[in-house]
C-alpha positions in Angstrom: 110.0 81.9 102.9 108.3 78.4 103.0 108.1 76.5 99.2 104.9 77.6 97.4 103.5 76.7 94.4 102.6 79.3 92.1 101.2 79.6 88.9 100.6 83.1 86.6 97.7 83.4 84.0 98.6 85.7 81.6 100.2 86.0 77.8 103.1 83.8 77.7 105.6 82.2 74.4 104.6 82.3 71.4 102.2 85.5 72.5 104.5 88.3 72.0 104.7 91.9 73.6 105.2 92.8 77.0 102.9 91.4 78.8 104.8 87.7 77.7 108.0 89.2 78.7 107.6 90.1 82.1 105.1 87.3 83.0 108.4 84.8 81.9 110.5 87.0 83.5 108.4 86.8 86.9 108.3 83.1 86.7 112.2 82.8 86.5 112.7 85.1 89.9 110.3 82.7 91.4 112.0 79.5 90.7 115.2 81.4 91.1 114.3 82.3 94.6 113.2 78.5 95.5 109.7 78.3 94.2 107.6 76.0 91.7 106.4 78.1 89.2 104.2 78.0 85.6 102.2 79.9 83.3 98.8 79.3 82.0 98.9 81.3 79.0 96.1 81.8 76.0 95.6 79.3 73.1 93.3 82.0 71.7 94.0 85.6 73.4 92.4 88.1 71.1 90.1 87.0 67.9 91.9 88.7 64.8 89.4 91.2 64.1 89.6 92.6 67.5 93.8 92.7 67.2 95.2 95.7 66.1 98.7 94.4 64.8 100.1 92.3 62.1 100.5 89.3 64.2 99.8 87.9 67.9 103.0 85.6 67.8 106.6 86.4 68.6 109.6 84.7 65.8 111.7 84.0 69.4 112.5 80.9 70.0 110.7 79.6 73.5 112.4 80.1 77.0 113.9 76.7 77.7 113.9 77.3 81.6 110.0 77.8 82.7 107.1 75.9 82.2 104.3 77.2 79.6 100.8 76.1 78.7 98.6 77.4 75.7 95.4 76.7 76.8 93.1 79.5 77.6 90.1 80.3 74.8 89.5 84.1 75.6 85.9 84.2 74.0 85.1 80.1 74.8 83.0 79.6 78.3 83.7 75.8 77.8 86.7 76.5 77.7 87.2 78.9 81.0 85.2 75.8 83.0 87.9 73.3 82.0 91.0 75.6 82.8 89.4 76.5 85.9 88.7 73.0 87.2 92.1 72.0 86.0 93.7 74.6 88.4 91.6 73.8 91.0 92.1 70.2 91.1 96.0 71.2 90.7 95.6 73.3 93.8 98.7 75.8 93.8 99.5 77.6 97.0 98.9 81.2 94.8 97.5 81.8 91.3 99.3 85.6 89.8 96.6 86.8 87.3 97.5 89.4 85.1 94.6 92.1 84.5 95.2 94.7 81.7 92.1 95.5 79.5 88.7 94.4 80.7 87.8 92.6 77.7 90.0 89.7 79.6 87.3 90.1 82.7 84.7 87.8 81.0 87.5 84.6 80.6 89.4 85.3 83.8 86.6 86.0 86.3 85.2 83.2 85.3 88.1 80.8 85.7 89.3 82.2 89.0 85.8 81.7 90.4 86.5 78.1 89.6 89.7 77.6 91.3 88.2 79.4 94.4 86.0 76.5 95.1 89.1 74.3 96.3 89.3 76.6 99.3 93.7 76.9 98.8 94.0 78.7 96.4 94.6 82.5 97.1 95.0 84.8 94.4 96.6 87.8 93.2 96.2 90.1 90.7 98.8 92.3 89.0 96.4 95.0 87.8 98.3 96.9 85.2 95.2 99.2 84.4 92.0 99.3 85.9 90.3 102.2 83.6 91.8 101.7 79.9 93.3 104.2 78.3 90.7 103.7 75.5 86.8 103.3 76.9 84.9 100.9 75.2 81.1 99.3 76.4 81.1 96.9 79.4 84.2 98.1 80.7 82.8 98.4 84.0 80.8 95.4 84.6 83.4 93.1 83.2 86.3 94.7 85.2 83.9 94.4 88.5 84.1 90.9 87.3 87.1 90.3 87.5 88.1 92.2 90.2 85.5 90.3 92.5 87.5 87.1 91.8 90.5 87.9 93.5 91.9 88.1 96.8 94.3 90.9 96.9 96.0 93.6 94.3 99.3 94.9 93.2 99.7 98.3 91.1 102.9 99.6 89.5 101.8 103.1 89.8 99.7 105.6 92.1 97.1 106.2 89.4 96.5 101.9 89.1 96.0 102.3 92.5 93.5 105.1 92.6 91.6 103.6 89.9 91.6 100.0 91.8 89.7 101.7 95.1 87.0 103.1 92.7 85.7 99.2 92.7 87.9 97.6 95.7 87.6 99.3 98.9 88.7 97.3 101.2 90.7 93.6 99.8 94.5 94.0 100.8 96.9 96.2 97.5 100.2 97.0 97.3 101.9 99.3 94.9 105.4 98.2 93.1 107.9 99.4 90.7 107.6 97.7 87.9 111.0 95.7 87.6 113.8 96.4 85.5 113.6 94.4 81.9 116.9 92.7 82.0 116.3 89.8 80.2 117.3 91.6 76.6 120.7 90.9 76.5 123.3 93.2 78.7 123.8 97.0 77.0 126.6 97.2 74.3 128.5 100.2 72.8 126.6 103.1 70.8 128.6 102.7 68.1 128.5 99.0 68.0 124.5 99.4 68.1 124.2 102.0 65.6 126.6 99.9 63.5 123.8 97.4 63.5 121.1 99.5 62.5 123.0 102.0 59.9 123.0 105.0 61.9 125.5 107.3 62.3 127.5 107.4 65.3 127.6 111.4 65.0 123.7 111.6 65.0 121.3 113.3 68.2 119.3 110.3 68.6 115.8 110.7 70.2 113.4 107.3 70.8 110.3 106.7 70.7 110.3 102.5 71.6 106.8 100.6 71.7 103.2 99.9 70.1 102.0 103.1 68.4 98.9 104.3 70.0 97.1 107.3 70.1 97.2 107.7 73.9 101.1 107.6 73.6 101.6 110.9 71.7 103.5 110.3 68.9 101.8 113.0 66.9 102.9 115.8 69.5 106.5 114.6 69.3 106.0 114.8 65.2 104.7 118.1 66.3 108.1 118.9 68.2 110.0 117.9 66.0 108.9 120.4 63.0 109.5 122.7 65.9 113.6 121.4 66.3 113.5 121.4 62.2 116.9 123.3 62.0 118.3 121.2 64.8 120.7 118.3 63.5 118.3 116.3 66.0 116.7 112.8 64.2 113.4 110.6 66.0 114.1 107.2 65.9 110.5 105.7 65.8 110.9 101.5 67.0 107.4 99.9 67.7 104.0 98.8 65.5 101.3 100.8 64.4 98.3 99.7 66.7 96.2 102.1 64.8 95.6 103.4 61.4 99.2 104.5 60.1 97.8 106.5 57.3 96.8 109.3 59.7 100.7 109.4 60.8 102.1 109.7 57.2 100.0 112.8 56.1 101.0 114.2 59.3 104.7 113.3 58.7 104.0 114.7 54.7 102.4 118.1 56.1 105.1 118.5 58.8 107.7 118.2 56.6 109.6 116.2 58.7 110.5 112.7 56.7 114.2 113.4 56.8 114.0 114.0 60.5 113.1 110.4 60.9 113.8 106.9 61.3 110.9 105.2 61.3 111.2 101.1 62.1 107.7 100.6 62.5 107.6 96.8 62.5 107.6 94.8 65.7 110.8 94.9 67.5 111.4 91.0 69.0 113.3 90.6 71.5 116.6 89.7 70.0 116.5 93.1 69.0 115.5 94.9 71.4 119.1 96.1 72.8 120.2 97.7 69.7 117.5 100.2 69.6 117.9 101.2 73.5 121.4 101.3 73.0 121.5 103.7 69.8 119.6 106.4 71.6 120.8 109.0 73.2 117.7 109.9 74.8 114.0 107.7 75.4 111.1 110.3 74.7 107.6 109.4 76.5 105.3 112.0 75.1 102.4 110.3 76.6 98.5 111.9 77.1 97.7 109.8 79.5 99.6 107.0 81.3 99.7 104.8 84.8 102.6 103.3 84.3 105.0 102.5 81.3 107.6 99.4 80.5 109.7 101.3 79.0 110.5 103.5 81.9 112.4 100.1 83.9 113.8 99.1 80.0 115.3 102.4 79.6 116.7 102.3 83.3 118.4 98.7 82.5 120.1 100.4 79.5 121.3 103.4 81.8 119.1 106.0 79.1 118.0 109.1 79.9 114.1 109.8 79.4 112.0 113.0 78.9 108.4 112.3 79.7 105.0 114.2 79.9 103.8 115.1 83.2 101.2 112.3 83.3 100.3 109.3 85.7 103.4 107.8 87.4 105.7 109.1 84.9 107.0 112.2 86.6 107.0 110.3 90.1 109.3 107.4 88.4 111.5 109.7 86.1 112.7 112.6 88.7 113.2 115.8 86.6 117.0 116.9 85.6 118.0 113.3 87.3 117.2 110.3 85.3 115.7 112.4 82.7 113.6 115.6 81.6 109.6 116.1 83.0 107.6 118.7 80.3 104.2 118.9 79.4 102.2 117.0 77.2 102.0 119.9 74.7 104.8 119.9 71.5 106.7 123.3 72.5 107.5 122.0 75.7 108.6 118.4 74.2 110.7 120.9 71.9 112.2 122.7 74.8 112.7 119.6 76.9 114.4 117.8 74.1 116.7 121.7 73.3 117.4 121.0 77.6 118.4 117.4 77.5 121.4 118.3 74.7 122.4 121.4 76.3 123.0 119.1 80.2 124.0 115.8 78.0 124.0 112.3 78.0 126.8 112.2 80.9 124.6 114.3 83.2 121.8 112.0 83.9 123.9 108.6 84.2 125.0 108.7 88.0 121.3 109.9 88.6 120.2 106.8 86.4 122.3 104.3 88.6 121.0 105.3 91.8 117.5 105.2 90.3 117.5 102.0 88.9 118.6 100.1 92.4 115.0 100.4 93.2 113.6 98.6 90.9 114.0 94.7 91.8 112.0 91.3 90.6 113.2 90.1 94.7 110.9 92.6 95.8 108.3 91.9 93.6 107.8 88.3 94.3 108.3 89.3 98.1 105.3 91.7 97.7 103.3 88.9 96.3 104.3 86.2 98.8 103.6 88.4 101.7 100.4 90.1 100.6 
């Protein structure tokens, strides 16, 4: 396909999380598949009072390969008027605009309806939700905002999709898998990870990687696990508290459970990343509610089998007794999925895992975008 020039708006270096992981990530498959590519990240993405971690800023050292800029002011109109005249004098063939909570529609709308006026630039959003997972007041109008501003749509999961034709009718969407992670480093041994984070090699290791959040269940896999008490089984808990922890720790106290976890509930960076995937011997999802979840292509990348709740894309993208275990989003069924996965094994689920993860490509991805 002919060179184009593309640039994505979205978090990028020293914004941390996942967003700024698979936006760099994107960028390198377009330059690696012949195109000019940058990011137009945020100077200012969230206001600290409205942030619900310890920091907004990764400890990685910045990708030396792609191209980023710092300069979008979330809550500054001046601000969105200067980036978007910028772009539009620039011109690039295609702006990628990532859309994930509609707080974002306000500062994004805005600047795409400034790059519009050069009459070139077509653009594209990767929506990875439409409707949040938590409501909150002008949702609507500021996602119809945003959404107005853009030529055409990609989804990583059926439900995205669904929620996208609630507003969009009728401008051209695709639907993707979302790409495997593989920018963490390649897998290494279980014992070599565990070794790294003290844990013994003879352990039943269940995960639960990623920001702590109500919608993501954590409670009804605390709940399980008082339910697998007697089992030698332990919860490996990796990710930040994006909510009040305190809530958590009775619940842990009441349970009963403390010596049935291992709770590292500091930001993982990237750097680290591999050690935790690689200890597990399972990735639990014991989501409420979901579209679609990063973890699902990192866990693929790492070859791990997952048990998931049967909600959003995850059953669709995890097929049951293949590349992992489907249960309700209830504990007892967590607890007898969890029972299932030991009883089949680790073993069981790889050769499912490696067909599985063939589908999910970054070449497809940018060929999706370039042809929509």
């Amino acid at each position: 396909m002919a060179h184009k020039t593309i640039v994505i708006i979205g978090p990028g270096h020293p914004l941390r999380g996942g967003l700024a992981t698979f936006n760099q990530r994107l960028c390198k498959a377009f330059i690696d598949e012949g195109h000019t590519c940058s990011i137009y990240s945020f100077s200012l993405q969230y206001p600290s009072f409205l942030f619900p971690g310890k920091t907004q800023y990764s400890t990685d050292p910045a990708p030396t390969d792609i191209d980023i800029y710092p300069v979008i002011n979330s809550v500054h109109p001046l601000n969105w008027l200067q980036v978007g005249n910028e772009l539009k004098r620039i011109r690039p063939d295609i702006i990628v605009v990532r859309f994930w909570i509609p707080l974002m529609g306000p500062a994004l709308g805005s600047i795409l309806r400034r790059v519009k006026k050069n009459k070139h630039t077509r653009i594209i959003a990767i929506a990875d939700n439409v409707i949040p997972h938590e409501k909150r007041p002008f949702d609507t109008p500021f996602t119809k905002y945003f959404l107005n501003s853009c030529d055409a749509f990609i989804t990583m999961s059926d439900k995205v999709m669904a929620d996208l034709r609630q507003f969009e009718k009728n401008k051209p969407a695709k639907e993707v898998l979302h790409p495997l992670y593989d920018n963490f480093g390649q897998p290494i041994s279980k014992s070599a990870a565990r070794e790294k984070l003290g844990i013994n090699l003879n352990e039943k290791i269940l995960l639960f990687f990623g920001f702590i959040r109500n919608y993501k269940g954590l409670d009804m896999l605390f709940e399980a696990m008082a339910l697998l008490k007697q089992q030698p089984i332990k919860l490996l808990v990796a990710g930040e508290f994006y909510e009040d922890e305190k809530a958590y720790q009775e619940q842990i106290a009441r349970l009963g459970i403390k010596d049935s976890l291992i709770l590292k509930t500091d930001f993982i960076p990237d750097s680290e990343v591999k050690y935790y995937l690689c200890t597990a011997d399972v990735v639990v999802q014991p989501y409420r509610n979901a579209t679609q979840s990063g973890v699902t292509p990192l866990a693929y990348f790492f070859e791990k089998p997952m048990i998931v709740t049967n909600v959003g894309s995850l059953p669709v993208r995890v097929p049951n007794e293949k590349a992992g275990l489907v249960c309700e989003p209830e504990p007892a069924s967590l607890a007898a999925a969890i029972t299932r996965y030991f009883e089949l094994g680790e073993q069981y689920f790889i050769p499912h895992l490696r067909t599985e993860k063939e589908k999910y490509s970054w070449h497809n991805l940018v060929k999706t975008i370039l042809e929509i």
